[in-house]
N, C-alpha and C positions, 0 to 999 in steps of 0.2 A: 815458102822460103823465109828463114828469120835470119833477121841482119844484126850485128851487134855495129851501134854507132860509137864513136867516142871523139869527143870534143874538148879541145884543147887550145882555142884559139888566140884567148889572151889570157883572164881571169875568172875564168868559171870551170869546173872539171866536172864532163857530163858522159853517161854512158847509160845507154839504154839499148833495147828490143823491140824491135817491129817484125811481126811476121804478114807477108803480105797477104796472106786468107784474113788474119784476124785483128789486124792493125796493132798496136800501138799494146805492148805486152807489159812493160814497165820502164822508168826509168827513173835516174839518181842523177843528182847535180849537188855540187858544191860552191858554193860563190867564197871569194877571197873577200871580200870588200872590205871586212870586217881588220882584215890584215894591213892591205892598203893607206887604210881609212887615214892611220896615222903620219902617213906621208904624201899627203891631198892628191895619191893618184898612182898609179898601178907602176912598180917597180920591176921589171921585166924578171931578173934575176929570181926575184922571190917568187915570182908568177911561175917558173918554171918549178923550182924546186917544189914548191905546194903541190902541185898537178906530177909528178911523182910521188909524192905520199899519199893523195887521194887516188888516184886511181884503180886498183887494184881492189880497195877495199867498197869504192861504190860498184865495182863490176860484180864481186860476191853479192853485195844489194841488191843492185839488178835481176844478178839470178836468182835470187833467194825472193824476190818480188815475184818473179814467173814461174816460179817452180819448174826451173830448167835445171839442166849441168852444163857446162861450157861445151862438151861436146855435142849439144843440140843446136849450136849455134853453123849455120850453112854458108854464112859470109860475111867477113870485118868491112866497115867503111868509117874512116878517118878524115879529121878534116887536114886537107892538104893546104890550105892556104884559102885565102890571104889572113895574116896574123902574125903575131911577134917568134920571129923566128925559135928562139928555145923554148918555146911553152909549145909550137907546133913538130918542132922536135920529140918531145916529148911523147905525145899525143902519138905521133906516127912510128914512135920506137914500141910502144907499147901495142900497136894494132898490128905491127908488122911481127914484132914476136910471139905474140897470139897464137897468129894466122898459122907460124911456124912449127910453131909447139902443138897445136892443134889440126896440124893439116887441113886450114881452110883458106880460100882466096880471098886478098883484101883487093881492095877502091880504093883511090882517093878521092874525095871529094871537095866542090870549092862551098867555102863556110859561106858567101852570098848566096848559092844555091838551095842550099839547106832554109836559109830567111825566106829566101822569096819563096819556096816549096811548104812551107810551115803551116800556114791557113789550110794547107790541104788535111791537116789533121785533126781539123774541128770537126764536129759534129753536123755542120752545113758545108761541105766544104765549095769554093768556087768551081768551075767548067773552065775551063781552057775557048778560047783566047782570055785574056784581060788584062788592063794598067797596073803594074806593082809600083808604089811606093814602096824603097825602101829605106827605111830612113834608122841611123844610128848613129854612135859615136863616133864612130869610121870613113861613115858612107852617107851618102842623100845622091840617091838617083831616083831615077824614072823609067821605068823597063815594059815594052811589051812582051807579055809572057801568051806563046803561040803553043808551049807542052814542054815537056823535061826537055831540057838542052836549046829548046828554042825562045832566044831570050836579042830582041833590038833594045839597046840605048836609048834612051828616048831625048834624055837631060840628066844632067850631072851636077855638084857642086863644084864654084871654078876655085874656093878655097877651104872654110873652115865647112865640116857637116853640121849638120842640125845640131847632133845628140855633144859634140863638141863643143858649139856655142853652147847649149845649154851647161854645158861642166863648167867651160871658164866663165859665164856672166855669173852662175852660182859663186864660183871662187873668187871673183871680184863682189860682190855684195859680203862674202865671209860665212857665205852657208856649209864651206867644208865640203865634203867629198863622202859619196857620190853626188855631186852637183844637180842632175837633172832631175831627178825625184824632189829632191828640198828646193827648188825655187818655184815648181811648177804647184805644190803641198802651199807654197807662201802668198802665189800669185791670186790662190781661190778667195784670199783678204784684200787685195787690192783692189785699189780705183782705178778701174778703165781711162778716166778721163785725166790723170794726176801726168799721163808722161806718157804722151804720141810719139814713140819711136819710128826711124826706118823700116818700110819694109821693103830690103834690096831687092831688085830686080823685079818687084812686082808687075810693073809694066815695060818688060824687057820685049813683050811678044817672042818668046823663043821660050822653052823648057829647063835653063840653066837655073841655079842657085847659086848664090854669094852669102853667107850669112859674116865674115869678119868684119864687114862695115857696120853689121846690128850691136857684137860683140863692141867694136869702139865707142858707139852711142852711150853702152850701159856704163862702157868705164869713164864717158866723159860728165856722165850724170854724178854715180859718183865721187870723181872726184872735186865739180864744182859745186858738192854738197859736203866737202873738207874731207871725203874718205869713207869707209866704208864704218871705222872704229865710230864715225861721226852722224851715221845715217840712223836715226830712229827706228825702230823697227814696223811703226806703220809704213814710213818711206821706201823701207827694204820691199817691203809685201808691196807697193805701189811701182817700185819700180819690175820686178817683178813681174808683175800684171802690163805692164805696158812690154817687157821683154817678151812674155809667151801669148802675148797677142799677138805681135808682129809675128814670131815664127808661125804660130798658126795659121794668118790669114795668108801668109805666102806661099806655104805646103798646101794651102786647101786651093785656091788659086791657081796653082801650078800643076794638081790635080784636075781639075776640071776642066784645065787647058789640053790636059794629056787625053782625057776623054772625048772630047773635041777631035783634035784634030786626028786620034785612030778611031773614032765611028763607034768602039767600044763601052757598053753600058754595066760592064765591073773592075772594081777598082778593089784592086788587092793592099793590104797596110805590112810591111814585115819589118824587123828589126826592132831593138829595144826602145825608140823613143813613139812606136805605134802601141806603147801602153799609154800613154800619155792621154788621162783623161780633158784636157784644153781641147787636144785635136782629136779625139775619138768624137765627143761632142759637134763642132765644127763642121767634122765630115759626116757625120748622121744627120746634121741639119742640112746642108750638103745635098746631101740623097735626097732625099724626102724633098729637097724642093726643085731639083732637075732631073729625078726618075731613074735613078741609076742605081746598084747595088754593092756597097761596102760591104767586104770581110777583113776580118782580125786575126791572127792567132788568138789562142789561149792564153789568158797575160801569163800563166807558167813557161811558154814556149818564144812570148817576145823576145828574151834576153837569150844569151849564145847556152844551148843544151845539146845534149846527144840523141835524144827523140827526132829534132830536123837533119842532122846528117844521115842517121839510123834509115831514117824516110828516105831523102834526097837519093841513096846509097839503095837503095831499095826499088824506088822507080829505073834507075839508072839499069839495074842488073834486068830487071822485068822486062825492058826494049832489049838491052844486049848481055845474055847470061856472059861473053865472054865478056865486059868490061873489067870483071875481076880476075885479078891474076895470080898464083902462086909461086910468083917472083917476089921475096921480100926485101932487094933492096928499096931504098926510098932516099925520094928528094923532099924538101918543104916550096914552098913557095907563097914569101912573106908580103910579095906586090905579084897579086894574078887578079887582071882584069877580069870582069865577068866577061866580056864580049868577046875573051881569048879563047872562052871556054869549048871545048870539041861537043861540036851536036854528036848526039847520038846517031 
């Protein structure tokens, strides 16, 4: 069966081929960033209209990558939510006219499913049961993942996520946008010892996450260092280094808590800030000294693409061929819990 994915969830337009005999056939992504860049952060409006002009032209990519025709494609999956409403609009107008023009069944799919199912398309990939971290811009949970659809909450973040603190401490220090790659790029210069921030909730004894009390620590640094126009730029890379140490030692922490109390000895990383060389480090030292085994996605696959719905869309039909339907109205759904999601 080959699935065509297409991903549309905030600011990246993604569309790819998986066939399940032969995995992973090709795929196209487009990142906005670059468009963004100038307004320190994703403009929803533009987000949509861009992912309209991309799409069409990476789906000829794709095919032209696999040396398909659109009609070898056996079933569309879209990601249904959770994400900015017109950009998932978008995504699902275009899978659902497909499906129609082409007489084939679509999915939809939920875009955390597609993250935490992601590792599966490495080249080692995890066994079923195991701990997912998922940690992004969006999200910082903790999930037992027991196989497709079967997914307990472990722990949540009670405010800002990870991948969020790391945008706005970026934007307070004046690193610009995208934030979490440039402070984490600044941190590798800094002194560990220059600036002992919080790390929330660390000793909560429960599985939750807080990171907006870390986020106020960075802006109370710099601002009793006269501002950020005023912080030297060894200071920046110092403060920095004390901001993604904390996050890291609280995610690594709260992972090995998670491992713990479900008996479980793998530990899955999904979402874009599990490219994050601080915490890949961390959690490989991690391993190696309590006997446990991490997996990653592919850092092409950390960040939101059409390869992990393509996938997700693809396991889903494999347990139940009828999941997909050749009904092409559609709804989006901008807040869908993963816990809401129907087991197969």
């Amino acid at each position: 069966m080959i699935v065509l994915g297409v991903e549309s969830s905030c600011d990246e337009t993604g569309l790819a081929l998986y066939d399940t005999q032969r995995g992973l056939l090709s795929h196209a992504l487009h990142s906005q960033v670059a468009m963004h860049e100038e307004y320190g952060g994703v403009v929803p409006e533009l987000a949509s209209r861009d992912h309209i002009r991309r799409a069409i032209p990476l789906l000829e990519q794709a095919l032209s990558k696999a040396g398909m025709a659109a009609q070898d494609i056996d079933a569309i999956a879209y990601t249904q939510g959770p994400g900015l409403a017109g950009a998932l609009l978008v995504g699902s107008a275009i899978a659902c006219s497909l499906g129609m023009a082409l007489d084939k069944p679509v999915l939809g799919v939920h875009h955390l499913e597609g993250h935490l199912l992601s590792p599966l398309l490495a080249s080692e990939p995890p066994e079923f049961p195991f701990v997912a971290l998922l940690v992004s811009g969006g999200h910082t949970q903790l999930m037992r993942v027991d196989g497709v659809g079967q997914y307990e909450l472990l722990g949540e973040t009670l405010d800002d996520a990870a991948g969020e603190a790391f945008d706005k401490s970026a934007k307070l220090l004046g690193l610009g946008y995208p934030g979490g790659p440039a402070i984490s790029r600044m941190a590798e210069f800094g002194d560990p010892e220059a600036y002992k921030l919080p790390r929330p909730m660390l000793h909560s004894k429960d599985l939750m996450f807080s990171f907006s009390g870390l986020k106020t620590a960075v802006l109370t640094v710099v601002n009793n260092n006269g501002g950020a126009a005023n912080v030297c730029e060894q200071d920046k890379a110092n403060i920095a280094r004390g901001f993604v140490d904390a996050i890291v030692d609280v995610l690594t922490a709260k992972c090995l808590s998670a491992l713990k109390q479900t008996g479980l000895k793998r530990l899955v990383i999904a979402g874009g800030v599990g490219a994050n060389a601080q915490l890949r480090a961390s959690l490989n030292a991690a391993a190696r000294k309590k006997h446990f085994k991490v997996y990653y996605p592919e850092l092409e696959f950390c960040t939101d693409n059409g390869a992990m719905i393509a996938f997700a869309g693809a396991m889903r039909l494999q347990i139940n061929p009828q999941a997909a339907q050749r009904d092409y109205s559609f709804n989006v759904r901008p807040r869908w819990p993963l816990d809401e999601l129907r087991v197969i």
